[in-house]
N, C-alpha and C positions, 0 to 999 in steps of 0.2 A: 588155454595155453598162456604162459607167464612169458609177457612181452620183454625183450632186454631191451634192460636201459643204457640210457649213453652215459658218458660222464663230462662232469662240466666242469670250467674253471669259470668262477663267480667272480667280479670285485665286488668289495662289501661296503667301498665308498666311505664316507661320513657316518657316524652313526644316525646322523639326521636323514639319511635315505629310508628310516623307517616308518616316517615322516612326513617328509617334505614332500611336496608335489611341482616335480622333476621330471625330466626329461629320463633318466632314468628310473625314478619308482615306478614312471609307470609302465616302464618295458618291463620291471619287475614284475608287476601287475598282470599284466599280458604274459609272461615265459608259459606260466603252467598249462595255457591252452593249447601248447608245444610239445608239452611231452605225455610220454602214457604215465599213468597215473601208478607211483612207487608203493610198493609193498613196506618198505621202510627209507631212510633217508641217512647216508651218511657224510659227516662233512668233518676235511680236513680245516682246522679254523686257524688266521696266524696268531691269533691272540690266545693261544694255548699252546705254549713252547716247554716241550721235554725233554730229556736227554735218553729215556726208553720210549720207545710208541709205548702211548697211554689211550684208553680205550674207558666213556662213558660208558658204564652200566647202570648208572640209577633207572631205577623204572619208574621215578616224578621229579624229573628234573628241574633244578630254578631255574630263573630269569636273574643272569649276571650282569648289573649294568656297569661295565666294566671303562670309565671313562668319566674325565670329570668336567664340569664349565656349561652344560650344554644344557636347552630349553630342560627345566622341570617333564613336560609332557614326556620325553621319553625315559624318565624312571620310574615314570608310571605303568610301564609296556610291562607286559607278561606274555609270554611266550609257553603256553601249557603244555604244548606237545608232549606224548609219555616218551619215556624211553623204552630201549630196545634188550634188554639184557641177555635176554637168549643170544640174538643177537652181537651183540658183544662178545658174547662167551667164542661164537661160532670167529670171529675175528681176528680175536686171540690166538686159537687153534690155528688158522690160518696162517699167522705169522709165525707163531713157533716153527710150525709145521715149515716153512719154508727160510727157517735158521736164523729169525729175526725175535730179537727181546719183545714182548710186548705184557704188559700189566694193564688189571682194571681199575678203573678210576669210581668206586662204590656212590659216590656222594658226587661228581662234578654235575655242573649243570650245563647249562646254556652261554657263553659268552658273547659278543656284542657280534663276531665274526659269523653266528649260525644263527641268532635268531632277527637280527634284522634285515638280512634278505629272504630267508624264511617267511616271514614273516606279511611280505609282499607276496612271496610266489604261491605260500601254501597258507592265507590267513586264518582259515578256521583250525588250523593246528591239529589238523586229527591223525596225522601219519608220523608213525615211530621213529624219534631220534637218536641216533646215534655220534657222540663229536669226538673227533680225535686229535691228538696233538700233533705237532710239526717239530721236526727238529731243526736251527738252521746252522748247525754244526758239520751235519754229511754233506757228501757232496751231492749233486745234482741224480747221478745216477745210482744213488744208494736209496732215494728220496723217492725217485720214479721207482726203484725195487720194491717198496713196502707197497705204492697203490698197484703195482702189475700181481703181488701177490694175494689182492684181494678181488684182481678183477672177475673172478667168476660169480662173485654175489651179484653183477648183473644180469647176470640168466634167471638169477633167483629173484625179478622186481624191486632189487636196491637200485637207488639213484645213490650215486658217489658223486660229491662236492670237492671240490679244493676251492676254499675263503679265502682270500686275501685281496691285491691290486697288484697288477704288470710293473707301474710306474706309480712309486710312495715314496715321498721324502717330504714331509713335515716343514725342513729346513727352506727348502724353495718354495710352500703352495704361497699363490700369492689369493690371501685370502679376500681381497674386495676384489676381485674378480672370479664370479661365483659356477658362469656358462663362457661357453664361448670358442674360442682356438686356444689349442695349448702354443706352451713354450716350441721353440725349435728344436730344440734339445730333447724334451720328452717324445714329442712325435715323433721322430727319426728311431728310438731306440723300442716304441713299441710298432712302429712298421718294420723294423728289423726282427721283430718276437713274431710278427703275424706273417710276414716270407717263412722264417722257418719253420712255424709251427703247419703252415697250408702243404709245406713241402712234405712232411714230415722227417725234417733234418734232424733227426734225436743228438746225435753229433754234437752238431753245429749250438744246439740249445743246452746240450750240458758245459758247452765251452763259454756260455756268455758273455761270462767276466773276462772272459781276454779275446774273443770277435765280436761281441756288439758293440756299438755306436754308444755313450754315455752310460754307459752299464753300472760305472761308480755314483752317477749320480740317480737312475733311476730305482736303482738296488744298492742304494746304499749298506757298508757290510755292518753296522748300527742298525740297520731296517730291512734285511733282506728278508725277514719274517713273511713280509707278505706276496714277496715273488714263488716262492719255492712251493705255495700247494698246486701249486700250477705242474712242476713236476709229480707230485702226488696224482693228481686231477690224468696226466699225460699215462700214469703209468699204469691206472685204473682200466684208461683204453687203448691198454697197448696192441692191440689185434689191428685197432685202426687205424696209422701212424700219421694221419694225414689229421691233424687239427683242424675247424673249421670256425673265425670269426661270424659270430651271431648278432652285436650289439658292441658301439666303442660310443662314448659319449666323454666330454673333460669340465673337470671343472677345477675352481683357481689354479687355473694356469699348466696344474701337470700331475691330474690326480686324473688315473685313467680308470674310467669307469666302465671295463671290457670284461666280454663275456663269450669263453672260445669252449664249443664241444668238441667231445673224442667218441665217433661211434654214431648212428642215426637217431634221430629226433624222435620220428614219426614212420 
């Protein structure tokens, strides 16, 4: 019998989380002893921004190292995993089917957002990927509609990803400060994300920008890219409305390295 999976919202950190040995790589490290083991793997990544849902189909996707300045070692990474194109094919349908635009993307690969946590949770890379893009143009609850209408691929041993961070803004990380306690400001507005996501206030979280705490700054609307797969992620498991924090870890200053499921583990 084909176990359902949960869905998760991942931060994907640094791209030096693929890397570094952290506090969180190595929770990374540890996750997959957590969950049943996926039939395929799909992830909303924020570092692939569409204006239609776009949908990997390559069935030998690259390794995109998609960033620049950072240790040589990680553009040396490869990330093999095959892709999923049946798969895809079946995703697409899905979203049609449920009055949503979506195309395939023949040729995308791998972006920095799916294969460096990946890459820690599943490192021999034997299970079929699938990445798709984010829009951060809809609103909240348009965003949750594309992953609610794909939530039934977890009955079918897909794990559903949303890639991104709760709390990203470039502008504030204070970079010689690498661990530690964040800022006051970032803390407040992701204890404000994990109240409502425990409650399951779907409400209250598509209202963010005008009831949480620093919203402008933790989601900057220049950077909200990587708050929003988290609605994707939410909408995936929408059966279970009650979000449940797994892992919160910061680093310079207010780069939240949090990890919230929708749905059971184990």
């Amino acid at each position: 019998m084909t176990r359902v999976m949960p869905s998760l919202f991942i931060a994907h950190g640094s791209p030096l989380v693929a890397i570094e040995n952290s506090v969180y790589g190595r929770y990374l490290d540890r996750l997959s002893r957590d969950l049943p083991v996926p039939r395929s793997i799909v992830v909303f990544s924020a570092h692939w921004t569409e204006g239609c849902q776009t949908i990997s189909a390559s069935p030998h996707p690259d390794t995109i190292h998609d960033f620049y300045g950072f240790p040589e070692a990680l553009y040396q990474i490869r990330y093999p995993a095959p892709g999923d194109p049946a798969l895809a094919a079946r995703i697409q349908e899905l979203l049609v089917n449920a009055g949503i635009e979506a195309r395939l993307a023949p040729s995308r690969g791998f972006d920095h957002g799916v294969w460096t946590i990946l890459s820690r949770i599943f490192p021999d890379a034997s299970i079929p990927v699938v990445s798709m893009s984010v829009d951060p143009t809809l609103r909240p609850e348009h965003q949750f509609q594309i992953g609610r209408a794909l939530a039934s691929l977890r009955q079918e041993g897909v794990l559903m990803i949303g890639s991104g961070a709760t709390v990203h803004n470039l502008r504030m990380l204070q970079w010689n400060r690498e661990n530690g306690q964040p800022e006051a400001w970032a803390e407040e507005f992701e204890r404000w994300l994990e109240s409502r996501i425990s409650e399951g206030d779907v409400d209250a979280l598509f209202a963010y920008r005008e009831e949480a705490p620093y919203a402008d700054w933790a989601a900057p609307s220049w950077g909200v890219e990587h708050l929003i797969p988290l609605f994707y992620a939410m909408g995936a498991g929408h059966e279970q409305r009650k979000g449940r924090l797994l892992h919160r870890d910061w680093q310079y200053g207010s780069l939240a390295n949090s990890v919230y499921v929708f749905g059971e583990l184990v």
